[in-house]
C-alpha positions in Angstrom: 0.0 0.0 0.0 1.7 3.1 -1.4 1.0 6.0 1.2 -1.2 4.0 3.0 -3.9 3.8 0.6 -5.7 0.6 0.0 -5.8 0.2 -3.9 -9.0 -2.5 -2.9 -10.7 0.4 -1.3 -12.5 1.6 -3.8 -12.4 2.3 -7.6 -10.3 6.1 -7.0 -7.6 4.2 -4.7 -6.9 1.6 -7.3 -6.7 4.4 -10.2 -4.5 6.3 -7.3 -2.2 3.8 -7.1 -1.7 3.2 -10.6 -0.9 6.3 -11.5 1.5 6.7 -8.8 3.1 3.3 -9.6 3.1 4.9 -13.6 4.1 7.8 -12.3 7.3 6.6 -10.5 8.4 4.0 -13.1 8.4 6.8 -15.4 10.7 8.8 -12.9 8.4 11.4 -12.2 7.3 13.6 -9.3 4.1 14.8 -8.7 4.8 18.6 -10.0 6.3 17.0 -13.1 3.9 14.9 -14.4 0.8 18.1 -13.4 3.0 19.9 -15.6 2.3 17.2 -18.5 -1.0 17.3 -17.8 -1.9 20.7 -17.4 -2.7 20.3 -13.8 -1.5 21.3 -10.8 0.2 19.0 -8.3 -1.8 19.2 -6.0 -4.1 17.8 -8.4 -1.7 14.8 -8.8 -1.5 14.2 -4.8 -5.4 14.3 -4.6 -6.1 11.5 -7.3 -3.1 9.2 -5.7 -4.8 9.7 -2.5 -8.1 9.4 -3.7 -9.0 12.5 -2.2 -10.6 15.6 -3.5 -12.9 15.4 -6.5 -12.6 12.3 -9.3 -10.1 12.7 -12.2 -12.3 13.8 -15.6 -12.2 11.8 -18.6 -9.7 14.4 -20.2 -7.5 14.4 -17.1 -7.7 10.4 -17.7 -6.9 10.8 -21.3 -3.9 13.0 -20.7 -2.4 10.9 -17.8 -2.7 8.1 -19.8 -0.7 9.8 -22.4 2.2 11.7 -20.4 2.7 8.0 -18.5 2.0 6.3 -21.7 -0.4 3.9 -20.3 -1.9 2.5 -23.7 -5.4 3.5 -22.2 -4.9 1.8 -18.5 -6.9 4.8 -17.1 -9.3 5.4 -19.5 -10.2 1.7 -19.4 -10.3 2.4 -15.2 -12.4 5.9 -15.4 -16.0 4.9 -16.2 -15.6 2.4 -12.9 -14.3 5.7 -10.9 -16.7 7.7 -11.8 -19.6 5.8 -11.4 -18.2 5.2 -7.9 -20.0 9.0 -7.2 -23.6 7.6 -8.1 -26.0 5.1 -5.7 -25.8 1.5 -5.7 -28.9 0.9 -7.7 -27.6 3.6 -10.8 -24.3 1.7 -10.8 -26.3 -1.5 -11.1 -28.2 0.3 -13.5 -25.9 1.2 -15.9 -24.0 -2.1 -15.7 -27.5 -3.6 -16.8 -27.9 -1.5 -19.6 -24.5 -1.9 -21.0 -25.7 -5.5 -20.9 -28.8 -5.1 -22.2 -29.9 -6.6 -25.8 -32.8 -4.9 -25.9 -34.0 -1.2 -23.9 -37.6 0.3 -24.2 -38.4 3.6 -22.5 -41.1 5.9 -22.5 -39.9 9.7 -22.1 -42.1 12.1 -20.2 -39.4 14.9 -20.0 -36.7 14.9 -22.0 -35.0 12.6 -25.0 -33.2 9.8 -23.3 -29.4 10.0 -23.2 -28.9 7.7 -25.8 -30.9 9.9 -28.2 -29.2 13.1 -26.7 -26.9 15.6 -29.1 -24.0 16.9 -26.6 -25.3 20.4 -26.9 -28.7 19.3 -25.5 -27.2 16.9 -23.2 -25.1 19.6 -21.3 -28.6 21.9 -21.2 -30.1 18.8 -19.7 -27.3 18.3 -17.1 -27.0 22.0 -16.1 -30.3 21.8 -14.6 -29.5 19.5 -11.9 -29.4 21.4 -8.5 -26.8 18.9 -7.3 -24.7 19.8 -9.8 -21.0 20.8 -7.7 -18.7 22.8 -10.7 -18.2 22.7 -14.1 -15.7 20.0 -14.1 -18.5 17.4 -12.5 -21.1 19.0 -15.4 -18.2 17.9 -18.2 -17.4 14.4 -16.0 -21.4 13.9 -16.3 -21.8 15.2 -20.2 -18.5 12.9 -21.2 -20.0 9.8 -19.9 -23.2 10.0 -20.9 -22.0 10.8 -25.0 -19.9 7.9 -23.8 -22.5 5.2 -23.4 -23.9 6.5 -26.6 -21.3 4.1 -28.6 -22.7 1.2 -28.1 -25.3 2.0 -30.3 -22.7 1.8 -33.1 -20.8 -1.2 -32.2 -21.4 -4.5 -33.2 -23.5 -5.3 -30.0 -25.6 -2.6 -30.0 -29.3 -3.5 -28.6 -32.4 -2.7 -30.1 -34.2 0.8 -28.6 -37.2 1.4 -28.7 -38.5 5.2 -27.5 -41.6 6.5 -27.0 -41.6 10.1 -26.6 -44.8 12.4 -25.0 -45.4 15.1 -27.0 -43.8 17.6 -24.7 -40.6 16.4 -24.9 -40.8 17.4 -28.9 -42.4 20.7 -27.5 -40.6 21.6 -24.3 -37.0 24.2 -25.7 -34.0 23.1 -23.7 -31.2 25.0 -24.3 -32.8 27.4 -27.1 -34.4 26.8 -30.6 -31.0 26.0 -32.0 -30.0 22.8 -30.0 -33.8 21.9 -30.5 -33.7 21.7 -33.3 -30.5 19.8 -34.0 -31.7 17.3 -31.5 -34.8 16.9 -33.5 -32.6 16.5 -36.2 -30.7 14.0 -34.4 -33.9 12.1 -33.9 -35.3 12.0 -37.3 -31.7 10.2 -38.4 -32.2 7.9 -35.3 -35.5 6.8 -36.9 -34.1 5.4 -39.8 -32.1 3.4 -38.3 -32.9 -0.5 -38.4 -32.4 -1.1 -34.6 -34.0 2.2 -33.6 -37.6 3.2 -33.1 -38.6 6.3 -32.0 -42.5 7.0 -31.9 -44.6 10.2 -30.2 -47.5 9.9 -27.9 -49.2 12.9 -28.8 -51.4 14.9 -26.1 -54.9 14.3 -27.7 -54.1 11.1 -26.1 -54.9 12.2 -23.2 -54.1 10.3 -19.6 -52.3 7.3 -19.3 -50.9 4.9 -16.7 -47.2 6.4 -17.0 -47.4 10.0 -16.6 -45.7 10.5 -13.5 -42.2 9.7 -14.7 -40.4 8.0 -17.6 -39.8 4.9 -17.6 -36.7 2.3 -18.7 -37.0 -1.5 -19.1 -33.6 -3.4 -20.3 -34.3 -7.2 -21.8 -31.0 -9.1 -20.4 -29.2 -11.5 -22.2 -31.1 -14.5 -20.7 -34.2 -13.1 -21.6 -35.3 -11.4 -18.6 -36.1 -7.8 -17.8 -35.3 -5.1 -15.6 -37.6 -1.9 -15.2 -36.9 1.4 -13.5 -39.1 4.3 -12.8 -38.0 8.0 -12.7 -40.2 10.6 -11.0 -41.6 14.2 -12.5 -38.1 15.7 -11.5 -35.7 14.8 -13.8 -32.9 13.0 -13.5 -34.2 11.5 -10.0 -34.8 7.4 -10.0 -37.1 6.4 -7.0 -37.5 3.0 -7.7 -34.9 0.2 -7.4 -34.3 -1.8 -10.1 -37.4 -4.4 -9.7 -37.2 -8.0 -12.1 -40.1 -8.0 -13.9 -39.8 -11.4 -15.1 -38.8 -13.1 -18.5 -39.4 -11.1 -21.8 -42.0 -11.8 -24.1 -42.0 -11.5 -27.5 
């Protein structure tokens, strides 16, 4: 244990300790390799003692280039970062990168995975949690992040169902609107993607308190979560549903 830290501890001590362990093969100190990286070094001490706020992806990117760790910290950084969120979100998004299959039904906003950056960072802003602009970047970086797997060769099928006043609602002004309605219209097209609008002369239905997610798993079964009227706040644990049905 390098300065007594426990690299099991947690996610940030075992990215702590690698980058001091990189950090010393490479015959740096701690002012030398923040000079690399554009940071200061105090900024080094706090991530190799897991103190102080989590490293961003950037910072990961640019460690992993000044120690030239072939993508070591990258690799580590979605598992530090997701170290700031609940038990049940981590669980969460480890489902849904497993997923085959996600469904949701949007009362608010376009899901993340449908998202433009520039309406993804107008979403994110509005959290009243939200510490500093480095945590809004941290936040905007994974969540374009999880958006590749919807190019990859094991993308899942989505299937979105938006209420009309997501479509009507202008986050972050008329010109990321209408990007992001230009982002869903190529979305549609796509053969794994569905995007469809529940307009208001539908009137009531059973979901409008809150959106809502359901992942199909690789064996076939399903995971659904709830979110309330404030976005961006879960109240419901993930809850099996059962097997999917087709």
């Amino acid at each position: 244990m390098a300065n007594g830290i426990d690299p099991s501890a947690s996610m940030a001590a075992l990215f702590g300790a690698r980058v001091r362990r990189l950090r010393t093969a490479a015959g740096l100190t701690q002012a030398e390799l923040g000079d690399r990286t554009h940071v200061v070094s105090t900024r080094i001490t706090q991530i190799e003692r897991a103190s102080g706020a989590k490293p961003t992806l950037e910072l990961a990117r640019a460690l992993d280039a000044a120690l030239g760790a072939e993508d070591l910290l990258v690799e580590l950084w979605p598992y530090v970062y997701r170290e700031a969120f609940p038990d049940w979100s981590r669980k969460f998004m480890e489902y849904a990168e497993r997923a085959v299959a996600v469904r949701q039904y949007a009362a608010h906003v376009v899901p993340g995975l449908l998202q433009t950056e520039d309406y993804a960072r107008a979403v994110l802003s509005l959290d009243a949690l939200l510490d500093s602009e480095e945590q809004l970047e941290e936040r905007l970086a994974a969540r374009m992040g999880r958006q590749d797997r919807l190019s990859s060769p094991e993308r899942p099928e989505l299937w979105v169902v938006l209420d009309e006043a997501v479509l009507r609602r202008p986050i972050g002004g008329q010109a990321v609107m209408r990007k992001q309605l230009a982002r869903l219209l190529d979305a549609s097209v796509e053969r794994h993607i569905a995007v469809q609008v529940l307009p208001f002369d539908q009137g009531g239905h059973e979901a409008m308190g809150g959106s809502l997610t359901i992942l199909t798993l690789p064996d076939g079964s399903e995971m659904a979560y709830t979110e309330g009227a404030d976005y961006g706040q879960l109240i419901e644990e993930p809850v099996n549903v059962g097997r999917a049905t087709r």
